[in-house]
C-alpha positions as CSV (number, residue, x, y, z in Angstrom):
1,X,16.5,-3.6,45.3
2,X,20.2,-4.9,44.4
3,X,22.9,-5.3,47.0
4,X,25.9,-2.2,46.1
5,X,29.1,-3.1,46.6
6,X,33.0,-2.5,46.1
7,X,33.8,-5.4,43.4
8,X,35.8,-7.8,46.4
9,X,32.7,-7.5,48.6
10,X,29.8,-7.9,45.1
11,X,31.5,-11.3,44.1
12,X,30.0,-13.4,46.7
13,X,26.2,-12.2,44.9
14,X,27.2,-13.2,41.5
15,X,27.0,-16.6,40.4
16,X,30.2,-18.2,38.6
17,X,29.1,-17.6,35.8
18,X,27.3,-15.4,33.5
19,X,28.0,-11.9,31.5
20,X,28.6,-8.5,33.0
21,X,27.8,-5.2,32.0
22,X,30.8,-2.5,32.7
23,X,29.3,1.1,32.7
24,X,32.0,4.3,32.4
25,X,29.3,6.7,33.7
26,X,30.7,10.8,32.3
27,X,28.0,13.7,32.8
28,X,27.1,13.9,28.9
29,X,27.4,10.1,27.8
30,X,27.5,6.0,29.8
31,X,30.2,4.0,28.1
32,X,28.5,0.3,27.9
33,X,30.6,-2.9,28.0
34,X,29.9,-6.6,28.3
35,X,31.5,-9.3,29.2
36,X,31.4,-13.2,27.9
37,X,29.4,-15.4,30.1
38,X,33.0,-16.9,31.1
39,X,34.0,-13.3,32.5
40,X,37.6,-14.0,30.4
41,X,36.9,-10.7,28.0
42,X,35.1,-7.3,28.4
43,X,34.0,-5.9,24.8
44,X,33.0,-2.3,24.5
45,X,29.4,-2.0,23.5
46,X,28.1,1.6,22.4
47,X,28.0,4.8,24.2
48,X,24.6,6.1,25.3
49,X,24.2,10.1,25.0
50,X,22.3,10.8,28.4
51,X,18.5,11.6,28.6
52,X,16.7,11.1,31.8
53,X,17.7,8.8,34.4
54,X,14.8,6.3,33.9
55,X,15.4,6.2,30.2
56,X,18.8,5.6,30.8
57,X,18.0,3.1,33.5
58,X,15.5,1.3,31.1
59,X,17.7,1.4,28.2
60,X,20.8,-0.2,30.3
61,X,18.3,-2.6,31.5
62,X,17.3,-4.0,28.4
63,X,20.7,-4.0,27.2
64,X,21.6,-6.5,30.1
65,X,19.1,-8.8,29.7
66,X,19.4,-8.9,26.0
67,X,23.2,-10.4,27.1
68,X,21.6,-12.5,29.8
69,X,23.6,-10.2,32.5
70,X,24.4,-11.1,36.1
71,X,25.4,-7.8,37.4
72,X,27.0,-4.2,36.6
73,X,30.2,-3.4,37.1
74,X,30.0,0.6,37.6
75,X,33.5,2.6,37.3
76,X,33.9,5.0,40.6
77,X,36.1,7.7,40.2
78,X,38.1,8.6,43.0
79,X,40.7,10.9,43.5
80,X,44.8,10.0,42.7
81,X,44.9,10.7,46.9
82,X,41.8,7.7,47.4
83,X,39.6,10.3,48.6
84,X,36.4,10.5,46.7
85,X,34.8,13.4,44.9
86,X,31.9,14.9,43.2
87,X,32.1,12.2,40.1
88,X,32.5,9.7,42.4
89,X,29.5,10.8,44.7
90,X,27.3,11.0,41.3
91,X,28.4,7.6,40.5
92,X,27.0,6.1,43.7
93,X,23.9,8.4,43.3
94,X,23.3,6.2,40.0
95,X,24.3,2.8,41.2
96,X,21.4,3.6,44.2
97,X,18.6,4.9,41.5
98,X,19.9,1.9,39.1
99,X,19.5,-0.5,41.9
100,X,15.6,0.3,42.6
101,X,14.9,-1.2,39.4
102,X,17.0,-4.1,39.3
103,X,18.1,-7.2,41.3
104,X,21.3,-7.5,39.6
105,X,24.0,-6.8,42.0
106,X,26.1,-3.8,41.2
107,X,29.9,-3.8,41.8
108,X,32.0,-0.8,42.0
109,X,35.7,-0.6,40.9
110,X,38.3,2.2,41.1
111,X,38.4,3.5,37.6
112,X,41.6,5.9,38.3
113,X,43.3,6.5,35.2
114,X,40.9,4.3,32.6
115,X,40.0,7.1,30.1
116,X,43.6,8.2,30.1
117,X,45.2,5.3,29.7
118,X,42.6,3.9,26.8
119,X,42.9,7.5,24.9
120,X,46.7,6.7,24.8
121,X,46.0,3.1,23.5
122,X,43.7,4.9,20.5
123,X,46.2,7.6,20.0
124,X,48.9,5.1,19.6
125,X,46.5,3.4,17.4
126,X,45.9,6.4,15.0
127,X,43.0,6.8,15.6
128,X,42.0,10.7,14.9
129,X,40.6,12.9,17.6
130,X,36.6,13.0,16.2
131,X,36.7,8.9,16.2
132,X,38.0,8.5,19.5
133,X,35.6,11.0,20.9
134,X,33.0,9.2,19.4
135,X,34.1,5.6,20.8
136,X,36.9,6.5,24.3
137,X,33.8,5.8,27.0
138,X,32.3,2.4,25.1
139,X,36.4,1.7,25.0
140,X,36.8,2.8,28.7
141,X,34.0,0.8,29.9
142,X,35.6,-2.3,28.4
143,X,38.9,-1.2,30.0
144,X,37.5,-1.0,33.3
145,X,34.9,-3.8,33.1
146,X,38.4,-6.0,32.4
147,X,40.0,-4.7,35.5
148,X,37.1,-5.9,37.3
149,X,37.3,-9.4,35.5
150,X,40.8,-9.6,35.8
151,X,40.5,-9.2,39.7
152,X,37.6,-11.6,40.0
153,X,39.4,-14.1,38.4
154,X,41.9,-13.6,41.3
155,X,39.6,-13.6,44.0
């Protein structure tokens, strides 16, 4: 069973080092990002079209320790007003299941505004609507995995 925590409080459990995975969980599809083993940049890895929780779970798994992974960083969305809603509830149903099948600790970070602000980025980037449906939660993932590695660096 791993420890859940908001990202401040998680830090203490990982060690100084070592790669992170950054998940931007939606209801259809779990944007996947790593990090380098220096925590300096998060890289958008692929986006998983949900199945079942367990294969999910199993397939996350394997991508983290195929990376050597020291934790999750899991996007929760809450509200413009800090309160938190149904996404946001779902996200820490899934950090909970995720966490009965690894030891990895598993931080949550405020992902307010991450898939706007990276659909922007890609618009500005001509990118056309089918290609940035295909890639915006792999690219939000990275977006909010480097929030989290920005603030860890701080910490």
């Amino acid at each position: 069973m791993s420890v859940i925590l908001p990202l401040a409080d998680a830090a203490v459990h990982l060690p100084p080092r070592g790669a992170l995975i950054g998940l931007d969980l939606g209801t259809k599809t779990i944007g996947v990002a790593a990090s380098d083993p220096e925590r300096k940049l998060a890289t958008a890895v692929e986006t998983i079209a949900r199945k079942t929780f367990t294969t999910d779970a199993q397939h996350l798994l394997a991508l983290a320790a195929e990376r050597n992974a020291v934790g999750f960083v899991l996007g929760l969305p809450i509200n413009m007003n800090g309160s938190e809603g149904p996404r946001a509830q779902s996200t820490r149903a899934f950090a909970r299941n995720l966490g009965k099948f690894t030891e990895l600790p598993i931080a949550l970070w405020d992902e307010r505004l991450s898939t706007a602000a990276v659909e922007r980025d890609l618009i500005a980037a001509n990118v056309s609507r089918k290609k940035r449906a295909a890639v915006i939660d792999q690219h939000a993932a990275a977006f909010i995995l480097q929030g989290a590695l920005d603030r860890l660096a701080r910490l």
